[in-house]
Backbone bond lengths (Angstrom), bond angles and torsions (degrees), N, CA, C in turn:
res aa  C-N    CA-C-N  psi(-1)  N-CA   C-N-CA  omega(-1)  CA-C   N-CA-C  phi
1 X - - - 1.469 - - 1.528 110.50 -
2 X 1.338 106.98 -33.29 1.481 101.39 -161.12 1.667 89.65 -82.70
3 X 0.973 122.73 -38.66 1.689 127.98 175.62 1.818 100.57 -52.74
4 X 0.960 123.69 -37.13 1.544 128.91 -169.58 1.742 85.30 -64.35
5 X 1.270 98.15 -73.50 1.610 96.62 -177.04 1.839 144.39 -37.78
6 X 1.494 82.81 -47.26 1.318 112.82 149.35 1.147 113.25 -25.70
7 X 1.521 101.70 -89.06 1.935 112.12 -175.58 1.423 109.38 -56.67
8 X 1.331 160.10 -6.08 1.363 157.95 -114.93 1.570 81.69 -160.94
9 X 1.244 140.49 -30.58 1.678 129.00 175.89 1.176 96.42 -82.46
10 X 1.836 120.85 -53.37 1.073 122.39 -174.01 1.552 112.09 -40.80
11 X 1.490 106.42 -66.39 1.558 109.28 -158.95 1.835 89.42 -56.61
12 X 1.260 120.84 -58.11 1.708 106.68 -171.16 1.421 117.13 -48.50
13 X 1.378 106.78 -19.30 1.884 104.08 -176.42 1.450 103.78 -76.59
14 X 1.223 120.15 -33.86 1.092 128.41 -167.86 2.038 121.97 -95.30
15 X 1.562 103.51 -8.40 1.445 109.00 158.68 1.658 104.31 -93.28
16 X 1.446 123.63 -26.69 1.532 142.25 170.48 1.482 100.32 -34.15
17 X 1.125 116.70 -56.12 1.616 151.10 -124.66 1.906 77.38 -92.12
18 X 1.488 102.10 -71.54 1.653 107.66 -156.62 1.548 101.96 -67.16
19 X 2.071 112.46 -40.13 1.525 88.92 -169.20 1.310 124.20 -96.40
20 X 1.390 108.15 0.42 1.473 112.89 174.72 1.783 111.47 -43.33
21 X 1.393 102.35 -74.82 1.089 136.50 -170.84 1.940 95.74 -39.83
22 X 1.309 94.55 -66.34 1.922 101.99 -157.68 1.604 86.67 -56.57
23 X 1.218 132.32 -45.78 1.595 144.71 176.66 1.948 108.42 -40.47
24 X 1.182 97.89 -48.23 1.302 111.62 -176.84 1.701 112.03 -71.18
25 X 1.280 108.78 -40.25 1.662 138.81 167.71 1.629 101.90 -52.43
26 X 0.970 111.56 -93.82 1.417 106.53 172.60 1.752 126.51 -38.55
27 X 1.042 133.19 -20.69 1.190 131.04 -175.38 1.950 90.46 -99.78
28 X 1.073 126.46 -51.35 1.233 101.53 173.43 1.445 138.54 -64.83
29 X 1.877 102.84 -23.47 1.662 107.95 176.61 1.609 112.97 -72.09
30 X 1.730 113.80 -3.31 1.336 112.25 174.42 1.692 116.10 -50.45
31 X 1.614 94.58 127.89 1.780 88.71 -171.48 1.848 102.62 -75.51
32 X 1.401 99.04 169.98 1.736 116.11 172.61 1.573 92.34 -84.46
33 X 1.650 102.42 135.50 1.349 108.35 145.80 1.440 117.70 -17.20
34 X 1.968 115.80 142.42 1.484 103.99 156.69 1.322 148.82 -23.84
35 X 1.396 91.88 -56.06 1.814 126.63 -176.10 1.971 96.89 -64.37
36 X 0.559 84.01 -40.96 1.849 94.51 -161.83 1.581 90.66 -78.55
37 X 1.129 120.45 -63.48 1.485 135.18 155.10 1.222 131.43 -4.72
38 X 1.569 111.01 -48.11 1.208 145.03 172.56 1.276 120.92 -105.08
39 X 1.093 117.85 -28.51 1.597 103.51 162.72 1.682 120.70 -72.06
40 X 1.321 108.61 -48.99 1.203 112.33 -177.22 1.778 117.02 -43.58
41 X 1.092 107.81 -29.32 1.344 139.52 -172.62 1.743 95.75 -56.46
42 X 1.764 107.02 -52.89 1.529 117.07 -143.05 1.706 86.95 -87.54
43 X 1.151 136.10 84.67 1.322 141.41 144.01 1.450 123.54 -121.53
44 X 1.339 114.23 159.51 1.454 127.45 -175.87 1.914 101.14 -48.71
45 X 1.226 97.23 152.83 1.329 97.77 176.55 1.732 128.21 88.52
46 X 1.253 100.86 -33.26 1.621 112.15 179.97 1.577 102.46 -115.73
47 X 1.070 97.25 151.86 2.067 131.73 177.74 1.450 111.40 -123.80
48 X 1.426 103.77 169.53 1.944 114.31 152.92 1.584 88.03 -149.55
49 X 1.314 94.63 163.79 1.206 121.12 -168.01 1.795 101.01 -95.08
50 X 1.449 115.93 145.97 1.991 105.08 172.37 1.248 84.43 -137.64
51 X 1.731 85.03 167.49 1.630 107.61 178.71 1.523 89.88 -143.65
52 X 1.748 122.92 125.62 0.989 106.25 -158.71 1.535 97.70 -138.98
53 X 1.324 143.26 127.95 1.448 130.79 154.63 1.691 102.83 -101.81
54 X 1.556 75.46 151.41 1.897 72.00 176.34 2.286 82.63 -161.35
55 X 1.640 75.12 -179.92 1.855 77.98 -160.23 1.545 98.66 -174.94
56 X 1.510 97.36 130.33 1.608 107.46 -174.43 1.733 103.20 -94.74
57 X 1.335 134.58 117.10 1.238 96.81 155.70 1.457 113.36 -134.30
58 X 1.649 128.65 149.00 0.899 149.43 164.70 1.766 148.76 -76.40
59 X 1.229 121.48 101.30 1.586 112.64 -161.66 1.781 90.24 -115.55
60 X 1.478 94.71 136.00 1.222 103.56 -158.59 1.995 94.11 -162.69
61 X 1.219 114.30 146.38 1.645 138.89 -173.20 0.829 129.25 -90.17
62 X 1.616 137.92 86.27 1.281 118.35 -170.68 2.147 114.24 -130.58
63 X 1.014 103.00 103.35 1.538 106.22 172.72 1.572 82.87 88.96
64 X 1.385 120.40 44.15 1.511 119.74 163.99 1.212 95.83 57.61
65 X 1.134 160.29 96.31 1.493 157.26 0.03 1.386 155.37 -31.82
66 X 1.070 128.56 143.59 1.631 117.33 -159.78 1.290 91.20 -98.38
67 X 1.464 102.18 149.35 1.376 121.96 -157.31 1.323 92.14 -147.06
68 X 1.706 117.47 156.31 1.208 128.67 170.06 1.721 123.87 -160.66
69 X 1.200 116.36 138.53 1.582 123.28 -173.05 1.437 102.54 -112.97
70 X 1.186 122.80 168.25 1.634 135.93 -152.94 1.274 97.08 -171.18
71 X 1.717 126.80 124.15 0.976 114.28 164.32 1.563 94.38 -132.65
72 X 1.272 130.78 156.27 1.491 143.69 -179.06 1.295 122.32 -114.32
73 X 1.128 129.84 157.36 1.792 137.96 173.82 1.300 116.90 -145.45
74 X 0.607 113.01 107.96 1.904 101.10 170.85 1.790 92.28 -106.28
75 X 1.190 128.95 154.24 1.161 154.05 -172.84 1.758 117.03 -165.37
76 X 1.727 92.38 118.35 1.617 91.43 -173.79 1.526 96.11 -150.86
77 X 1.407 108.65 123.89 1.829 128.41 -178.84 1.386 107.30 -170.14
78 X 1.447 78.68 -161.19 1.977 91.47 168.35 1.369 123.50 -128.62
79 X 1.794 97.13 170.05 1.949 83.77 -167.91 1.870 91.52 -123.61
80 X 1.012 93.70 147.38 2.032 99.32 178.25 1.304 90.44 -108.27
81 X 1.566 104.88 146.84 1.220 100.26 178.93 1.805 97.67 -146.83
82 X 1.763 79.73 149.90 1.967 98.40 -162.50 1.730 103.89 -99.75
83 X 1.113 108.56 -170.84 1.912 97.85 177.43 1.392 100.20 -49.03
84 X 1.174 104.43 114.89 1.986 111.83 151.52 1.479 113.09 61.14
85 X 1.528 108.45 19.45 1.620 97.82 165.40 1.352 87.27 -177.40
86 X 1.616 119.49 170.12 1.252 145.09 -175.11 0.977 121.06 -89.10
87 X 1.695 124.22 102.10 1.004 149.35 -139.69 2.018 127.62 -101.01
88 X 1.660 86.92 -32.09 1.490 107.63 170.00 1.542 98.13 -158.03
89 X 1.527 94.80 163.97 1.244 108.95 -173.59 1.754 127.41 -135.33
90 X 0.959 147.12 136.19 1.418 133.67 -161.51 1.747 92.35 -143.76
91 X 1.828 106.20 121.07 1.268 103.34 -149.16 1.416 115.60 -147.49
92 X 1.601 130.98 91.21 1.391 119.73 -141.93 2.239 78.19 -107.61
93 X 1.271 95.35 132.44 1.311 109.96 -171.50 1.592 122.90 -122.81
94 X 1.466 107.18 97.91 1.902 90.47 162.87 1.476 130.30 -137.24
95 X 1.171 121.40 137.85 1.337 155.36 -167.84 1.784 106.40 -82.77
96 X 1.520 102.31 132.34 1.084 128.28 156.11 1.316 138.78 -164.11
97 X 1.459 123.49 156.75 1.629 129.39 -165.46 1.311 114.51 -137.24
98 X 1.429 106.82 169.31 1.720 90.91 -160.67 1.562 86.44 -106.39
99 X 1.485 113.46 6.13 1.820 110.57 -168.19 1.684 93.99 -94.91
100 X 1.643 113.49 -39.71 1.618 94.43 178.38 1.700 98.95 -141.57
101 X 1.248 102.98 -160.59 1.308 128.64 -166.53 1.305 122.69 -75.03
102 X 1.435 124.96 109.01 1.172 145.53 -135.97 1.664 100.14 -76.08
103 X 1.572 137.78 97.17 1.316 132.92 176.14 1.407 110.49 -52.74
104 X 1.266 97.07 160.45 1.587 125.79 171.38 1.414 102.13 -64.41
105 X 1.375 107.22 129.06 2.241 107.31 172.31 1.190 114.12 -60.17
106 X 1.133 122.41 169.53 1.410 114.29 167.91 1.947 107.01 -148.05
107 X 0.832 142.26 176.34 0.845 151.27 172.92 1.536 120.60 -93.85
108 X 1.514 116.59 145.19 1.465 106.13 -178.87 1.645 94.59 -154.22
109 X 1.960 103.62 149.35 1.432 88.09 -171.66 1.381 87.52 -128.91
110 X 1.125 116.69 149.65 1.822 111.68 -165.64 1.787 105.64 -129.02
111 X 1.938 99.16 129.85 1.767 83.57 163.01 1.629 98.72 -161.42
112 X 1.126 100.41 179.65 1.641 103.17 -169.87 1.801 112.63 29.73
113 X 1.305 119.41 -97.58 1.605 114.07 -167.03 1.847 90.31 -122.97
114 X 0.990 106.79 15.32 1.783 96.54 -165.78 1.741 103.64 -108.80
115 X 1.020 95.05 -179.19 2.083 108.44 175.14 1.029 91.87 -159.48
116 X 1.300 124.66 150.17 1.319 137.25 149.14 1.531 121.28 -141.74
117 X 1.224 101.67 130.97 1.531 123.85 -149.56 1.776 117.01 -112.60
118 X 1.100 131.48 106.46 1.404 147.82 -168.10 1.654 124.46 -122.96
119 X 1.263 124.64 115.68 1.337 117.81 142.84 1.218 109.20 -137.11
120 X 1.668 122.49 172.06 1.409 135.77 169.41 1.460 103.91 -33.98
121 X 1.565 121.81 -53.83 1.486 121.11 -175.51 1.838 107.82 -57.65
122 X 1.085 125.20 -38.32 1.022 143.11 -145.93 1.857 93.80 -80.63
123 X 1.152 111.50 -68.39 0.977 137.86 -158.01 1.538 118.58 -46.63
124 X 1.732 75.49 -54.12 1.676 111.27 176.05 1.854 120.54 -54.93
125 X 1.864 102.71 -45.64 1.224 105.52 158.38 1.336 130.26 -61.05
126 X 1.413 130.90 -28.76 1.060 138.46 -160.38 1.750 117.80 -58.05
127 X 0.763 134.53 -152.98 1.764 161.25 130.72 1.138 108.01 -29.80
128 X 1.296 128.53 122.79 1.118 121.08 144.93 2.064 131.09 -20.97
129 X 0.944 133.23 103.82 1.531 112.87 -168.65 1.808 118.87 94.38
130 X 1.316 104.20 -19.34 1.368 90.75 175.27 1.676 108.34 -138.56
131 X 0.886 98.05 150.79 1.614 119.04 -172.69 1.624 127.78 -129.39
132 X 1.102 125.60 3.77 1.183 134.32 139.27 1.451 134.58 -124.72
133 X 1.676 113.72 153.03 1.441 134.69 -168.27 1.638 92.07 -86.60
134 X 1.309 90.21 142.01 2.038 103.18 165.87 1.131 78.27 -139.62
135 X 1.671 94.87 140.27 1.784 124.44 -174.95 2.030 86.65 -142.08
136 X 1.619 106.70 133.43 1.764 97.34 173.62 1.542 101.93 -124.03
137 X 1.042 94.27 142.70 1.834 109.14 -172.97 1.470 95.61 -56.08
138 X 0.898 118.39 139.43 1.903 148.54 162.70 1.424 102.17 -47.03
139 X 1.328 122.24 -69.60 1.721 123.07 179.61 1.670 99.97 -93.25
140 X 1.388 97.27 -174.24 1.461 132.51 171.78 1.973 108.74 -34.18
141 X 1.599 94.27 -53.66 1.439 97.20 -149.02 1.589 94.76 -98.30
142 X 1.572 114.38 145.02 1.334 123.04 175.82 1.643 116.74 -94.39
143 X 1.125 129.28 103.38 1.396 121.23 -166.51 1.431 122.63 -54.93
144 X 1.583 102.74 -51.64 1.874 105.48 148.68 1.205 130.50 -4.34
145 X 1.267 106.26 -44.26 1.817 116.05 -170.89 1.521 92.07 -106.34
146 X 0.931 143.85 94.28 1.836 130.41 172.41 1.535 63.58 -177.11
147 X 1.341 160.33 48.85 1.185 131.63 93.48 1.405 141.28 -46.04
148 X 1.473 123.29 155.33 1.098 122.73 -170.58 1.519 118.76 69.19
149 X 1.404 108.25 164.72 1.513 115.91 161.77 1.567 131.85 -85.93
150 X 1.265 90.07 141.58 2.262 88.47 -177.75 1.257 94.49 -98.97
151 X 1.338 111.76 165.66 1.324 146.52 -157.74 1.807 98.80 -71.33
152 X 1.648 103.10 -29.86 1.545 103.14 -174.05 1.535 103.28 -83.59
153 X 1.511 122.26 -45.12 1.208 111.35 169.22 1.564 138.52 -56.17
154 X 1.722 104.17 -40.39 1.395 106.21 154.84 1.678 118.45 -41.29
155 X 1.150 110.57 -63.96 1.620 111.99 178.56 1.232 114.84 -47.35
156 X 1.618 122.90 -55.16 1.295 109.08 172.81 1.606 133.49 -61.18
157 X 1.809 115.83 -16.47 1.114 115.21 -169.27 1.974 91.09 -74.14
158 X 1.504 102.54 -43.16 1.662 104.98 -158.12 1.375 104.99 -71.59
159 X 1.190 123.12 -23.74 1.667 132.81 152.85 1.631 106.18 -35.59
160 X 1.302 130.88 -51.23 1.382 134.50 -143.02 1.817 107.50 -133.69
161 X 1.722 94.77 18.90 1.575 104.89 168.55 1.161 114.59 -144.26
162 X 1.764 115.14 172.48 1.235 122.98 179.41 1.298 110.22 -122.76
163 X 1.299 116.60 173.41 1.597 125.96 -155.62 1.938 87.99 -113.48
164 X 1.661 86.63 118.09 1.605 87.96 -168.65 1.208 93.15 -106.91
165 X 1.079 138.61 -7.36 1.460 140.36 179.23 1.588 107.74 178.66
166 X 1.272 109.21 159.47 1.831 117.90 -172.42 1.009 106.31 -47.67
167 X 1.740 124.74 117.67 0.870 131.45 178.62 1.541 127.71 65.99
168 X 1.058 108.11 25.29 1.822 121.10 -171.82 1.585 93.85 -136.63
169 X 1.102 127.63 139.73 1.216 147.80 150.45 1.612 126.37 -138.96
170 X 1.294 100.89 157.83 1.721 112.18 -176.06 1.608 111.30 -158.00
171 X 1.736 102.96 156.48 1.666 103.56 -145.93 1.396 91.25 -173.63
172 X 1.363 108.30 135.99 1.487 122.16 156.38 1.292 122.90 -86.73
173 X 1.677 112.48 172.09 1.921 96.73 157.47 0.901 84.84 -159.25
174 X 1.417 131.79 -177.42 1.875 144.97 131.29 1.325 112.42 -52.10
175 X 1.487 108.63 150.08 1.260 101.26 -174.37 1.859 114.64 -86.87
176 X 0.948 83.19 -13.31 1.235 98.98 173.76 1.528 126.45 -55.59
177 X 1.586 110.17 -44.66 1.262 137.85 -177.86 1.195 120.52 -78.82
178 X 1.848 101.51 -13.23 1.794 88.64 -160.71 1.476 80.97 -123.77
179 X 1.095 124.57 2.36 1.880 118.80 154.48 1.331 117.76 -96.21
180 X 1.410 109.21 -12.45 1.212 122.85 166.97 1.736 112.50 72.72
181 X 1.018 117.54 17.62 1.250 148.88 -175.99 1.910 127.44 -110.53
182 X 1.250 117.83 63.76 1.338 119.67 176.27 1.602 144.03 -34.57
183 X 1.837 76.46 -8.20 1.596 95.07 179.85 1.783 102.18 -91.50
184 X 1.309 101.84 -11.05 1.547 98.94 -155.30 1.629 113.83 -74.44
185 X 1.624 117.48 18.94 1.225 117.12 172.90 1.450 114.66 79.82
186 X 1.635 108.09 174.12 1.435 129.90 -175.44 1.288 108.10 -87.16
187 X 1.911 116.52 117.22 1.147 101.86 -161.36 1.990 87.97 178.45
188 X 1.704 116.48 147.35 1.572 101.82 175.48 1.414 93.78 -123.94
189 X 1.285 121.12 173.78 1.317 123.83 171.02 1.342 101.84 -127.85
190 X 1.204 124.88 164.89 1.969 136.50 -163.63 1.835 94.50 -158.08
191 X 1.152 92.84 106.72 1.910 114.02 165.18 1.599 115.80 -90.28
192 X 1.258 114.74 165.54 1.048 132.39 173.79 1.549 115.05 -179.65
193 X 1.591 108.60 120.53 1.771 104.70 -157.30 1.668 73.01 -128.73
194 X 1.289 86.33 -173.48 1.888 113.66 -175.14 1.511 101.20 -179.32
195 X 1.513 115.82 136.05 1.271 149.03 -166.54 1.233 100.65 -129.05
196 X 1.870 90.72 128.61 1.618 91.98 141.78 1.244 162.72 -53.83
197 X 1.595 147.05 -132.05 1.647 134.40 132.49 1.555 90.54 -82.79
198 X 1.422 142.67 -29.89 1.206 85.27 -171.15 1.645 101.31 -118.55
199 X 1.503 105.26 69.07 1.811 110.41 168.69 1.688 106.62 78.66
200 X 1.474 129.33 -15.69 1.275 116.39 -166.07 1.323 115.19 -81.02
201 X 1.046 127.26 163.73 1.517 135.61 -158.65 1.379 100.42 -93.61
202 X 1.354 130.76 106.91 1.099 130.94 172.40 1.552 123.06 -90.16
203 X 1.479 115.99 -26.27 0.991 136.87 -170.13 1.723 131.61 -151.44
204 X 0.916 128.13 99.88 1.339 136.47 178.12 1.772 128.80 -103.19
205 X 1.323 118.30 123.71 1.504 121.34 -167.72 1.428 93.90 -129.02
206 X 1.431 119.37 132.62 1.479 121.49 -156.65 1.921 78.48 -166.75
207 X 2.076 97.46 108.25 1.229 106.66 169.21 1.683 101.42 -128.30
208 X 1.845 105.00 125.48 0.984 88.13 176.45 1.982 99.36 -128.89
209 X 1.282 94.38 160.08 1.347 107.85 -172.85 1.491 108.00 -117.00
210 X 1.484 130.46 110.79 1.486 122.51 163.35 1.587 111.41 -92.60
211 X 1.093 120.71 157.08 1.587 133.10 138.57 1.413 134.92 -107.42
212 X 1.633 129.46 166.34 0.793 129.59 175.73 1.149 130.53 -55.70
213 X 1.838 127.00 140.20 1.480 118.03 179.13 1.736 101.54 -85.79
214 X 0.968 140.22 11.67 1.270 139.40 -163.17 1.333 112.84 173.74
215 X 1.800 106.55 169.31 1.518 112.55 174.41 1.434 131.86 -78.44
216 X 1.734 111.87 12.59 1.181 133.95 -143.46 1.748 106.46 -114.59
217 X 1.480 95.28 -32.75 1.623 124.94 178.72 1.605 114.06 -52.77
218 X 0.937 133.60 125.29 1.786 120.09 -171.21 1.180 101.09 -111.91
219 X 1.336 121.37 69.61 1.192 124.08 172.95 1.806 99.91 -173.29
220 X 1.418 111.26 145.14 1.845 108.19 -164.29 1.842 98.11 -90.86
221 X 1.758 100.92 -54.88 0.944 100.83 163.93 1.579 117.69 -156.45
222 X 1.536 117.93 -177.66 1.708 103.34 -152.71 1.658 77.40 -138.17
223 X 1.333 105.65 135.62 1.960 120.61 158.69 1.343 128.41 -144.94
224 X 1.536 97.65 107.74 1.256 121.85 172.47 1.549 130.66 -67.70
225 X 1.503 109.40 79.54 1.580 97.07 175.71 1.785 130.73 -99.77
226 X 1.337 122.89 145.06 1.461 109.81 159.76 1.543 114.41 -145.06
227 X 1.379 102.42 160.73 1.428 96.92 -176.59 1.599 96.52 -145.24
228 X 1.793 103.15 115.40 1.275 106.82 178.41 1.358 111.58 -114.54
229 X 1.340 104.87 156.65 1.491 94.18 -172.89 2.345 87.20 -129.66
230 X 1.419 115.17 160.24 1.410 128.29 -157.61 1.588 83.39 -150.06
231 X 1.557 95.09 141.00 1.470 114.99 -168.64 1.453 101.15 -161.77
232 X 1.275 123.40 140.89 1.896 124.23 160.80 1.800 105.37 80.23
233 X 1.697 99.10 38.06 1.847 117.49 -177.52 1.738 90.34 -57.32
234 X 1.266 127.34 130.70 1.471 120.45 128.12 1.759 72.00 124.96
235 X 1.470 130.98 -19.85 1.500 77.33 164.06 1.356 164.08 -153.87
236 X 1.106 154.34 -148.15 1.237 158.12 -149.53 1.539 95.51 -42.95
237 X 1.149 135.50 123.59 1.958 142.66 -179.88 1.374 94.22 -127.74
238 X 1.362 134.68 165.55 1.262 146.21 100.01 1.676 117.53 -123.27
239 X 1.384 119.00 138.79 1.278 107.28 158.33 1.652 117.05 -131.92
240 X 1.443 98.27 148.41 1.320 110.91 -168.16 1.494 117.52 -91.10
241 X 1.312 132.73 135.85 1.595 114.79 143.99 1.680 128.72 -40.93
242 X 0.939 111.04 130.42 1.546 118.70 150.46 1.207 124.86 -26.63
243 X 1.867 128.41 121.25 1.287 107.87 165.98 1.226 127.72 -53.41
244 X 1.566 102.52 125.39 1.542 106.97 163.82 1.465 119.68 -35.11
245 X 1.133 131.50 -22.87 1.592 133.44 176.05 2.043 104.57 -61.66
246 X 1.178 93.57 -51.67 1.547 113.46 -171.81 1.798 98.55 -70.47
247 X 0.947 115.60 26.12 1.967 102.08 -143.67 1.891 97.79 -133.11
248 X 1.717 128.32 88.25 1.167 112.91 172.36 1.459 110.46 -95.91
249 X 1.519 124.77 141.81 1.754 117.35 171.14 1.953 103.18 -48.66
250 X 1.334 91.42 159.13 1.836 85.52 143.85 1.323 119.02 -84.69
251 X 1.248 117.70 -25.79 1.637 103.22 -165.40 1.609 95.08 -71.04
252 X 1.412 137.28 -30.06 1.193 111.86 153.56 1.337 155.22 -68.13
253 X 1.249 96.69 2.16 1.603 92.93 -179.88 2.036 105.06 -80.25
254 X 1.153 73.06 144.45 2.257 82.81 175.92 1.617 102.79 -77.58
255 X 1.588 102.19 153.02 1.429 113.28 149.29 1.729 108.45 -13.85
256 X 0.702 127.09 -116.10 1.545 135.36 -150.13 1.513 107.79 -24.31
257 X 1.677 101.78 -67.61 1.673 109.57 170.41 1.821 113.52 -29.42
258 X 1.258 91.00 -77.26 1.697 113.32 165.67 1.410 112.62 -2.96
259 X 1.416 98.55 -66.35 1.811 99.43 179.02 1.500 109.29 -90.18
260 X 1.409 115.87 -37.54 1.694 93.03 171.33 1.183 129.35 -61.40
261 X 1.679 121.99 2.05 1.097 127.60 -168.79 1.692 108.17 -82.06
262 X 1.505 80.32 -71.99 1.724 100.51 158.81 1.373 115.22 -36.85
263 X 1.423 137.82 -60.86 1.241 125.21 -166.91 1.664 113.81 -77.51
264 X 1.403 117.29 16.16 1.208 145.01 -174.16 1.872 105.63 -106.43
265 X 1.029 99.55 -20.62 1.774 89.23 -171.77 1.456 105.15 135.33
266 X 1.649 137.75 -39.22 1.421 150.57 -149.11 1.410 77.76 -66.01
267 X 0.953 113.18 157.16 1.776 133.93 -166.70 1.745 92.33 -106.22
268 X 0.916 132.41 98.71 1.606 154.30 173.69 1.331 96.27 -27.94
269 X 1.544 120.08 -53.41 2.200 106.25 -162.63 1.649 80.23 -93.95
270 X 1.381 135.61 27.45 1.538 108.52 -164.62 1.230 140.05 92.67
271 X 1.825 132.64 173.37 1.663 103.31 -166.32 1.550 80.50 -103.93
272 X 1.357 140.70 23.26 1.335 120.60 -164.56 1.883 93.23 -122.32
């Protein structure tokens, strides 16, 4: 008997043994909320990588015909990211339209208020010795970096969607509401995110459509789409500026440069 007993602790010590543990396993592989998901993410030291198309297009009336413009982006690098927002940027970029002739990409590396902007065409026009453009944002904020989604927009999209399948959701809003801005006109926006197993944003589709506030507006209606997709969360990034040796302003370059630059790839209003 006492041997009966024996074996009967044994065998429980020993199923003890297997489900504790796998029990313990599962309660820790539980993922964090998105939001939580994503913040944890946003510290010094770590990046993800995007691959992004996005595309403006415009239908608009002119001499009683419908008319329409298209402009394109594809954008594919990485983003470093500083406390709680995206801090630098490393950014191979190209542009096209169906009205003209599709430029050469160029590269742009973005941080604090600066960009700096490079291709073979670029380079080649330049200075003797230097090969990239620095252009610095006018205000505070660098547009360069307003990649990706923040932690407030995530919340608001998952606020204003439903879970259409594991880890997939989709959601409307006003446009108004989801810029949070009342001035921002007549206009809806349409989401669509996708998560990993563990909550991270793998994928984001963000179409938005404005209209006119009036009969005055030269344009019928305006749609903003992009679809980025984020891969390689958690790790290790840094990106650097350009040596200052390698490094001309734009406001210095002359006339001549100016346009060979531009007809090189340099983005004509700038990288901002």
């Amino acid at each position: 008997m006492k041997l009966f007993f024996a074996g009967l602790v044994a065998t429980a010590a020993a199923v003890c043994t297997v489900a504790v543990p796998a029990q313990a396993a599962s309660v820790q592989a539980a993922p964090m909320n998105p939001v939580k998901a994503l913040k944890a993410q946003l510290v010094p030291g770590k990046g993800v990588k995007i691959n992004e198309s996005s595309g403006i297009t415009l239908d608009f009336t002119a001499d009683d015909q419908a008319m329409q413009v298209q402009v394109n982006t594809q954008t594919v690098g990485t983003l470093a990211f500083g406390k709680g927002n995206v801090a630098a940027a490393d950014l191979r970029i190209r542009m096209s339209s169906r009205q003209k002739e599709s430029k050469a990409p160029y590269r742009v590396i973005a941080e604090s208020r600066n960009a700096y902007v490079t291709n073979a065409g670029i380079a080649k026009a330049l200075p003797s010795g230097r090969s990239w453009i620095q252009s610095k944002a006018s205000g505070r904020e660098n547009a360069v970096l307003n990649m990706g989604i923040t932690p407030a927009e995530l919340q608001f999209m998952l606020d204003n969607a439903s879970e259409v399948a594991t880890g997939e959701y989709q959601g409307t809003a006003k446009l108004a509401d989801f810029r949070h801005d009342k001035s921002a006109g007549e206009g809806t926006v349409e989401f669509h995110l996708y998560f990993d197993g563990h909550n991270l944003l793998t994928r984001a589709v963000v179409d938005t459509t404005t209209y006119p506030d009036d009969d005055t507006t030269a344009y019928d209606q305006m749609v903003f789409h992009t679809d980025t997709k984020y891969s390689g969360w958690g790790a290790q990034v840094k990106i650097a500026a350009p040596a200052a040796g390698k490094v001309i302003s734009e406001n210095k370059l002359n006339a001549k440069t100016r346009k060979a630059v531009i007809k090189a790839g340099y983005p004509e209003s700038g990288p901002f």
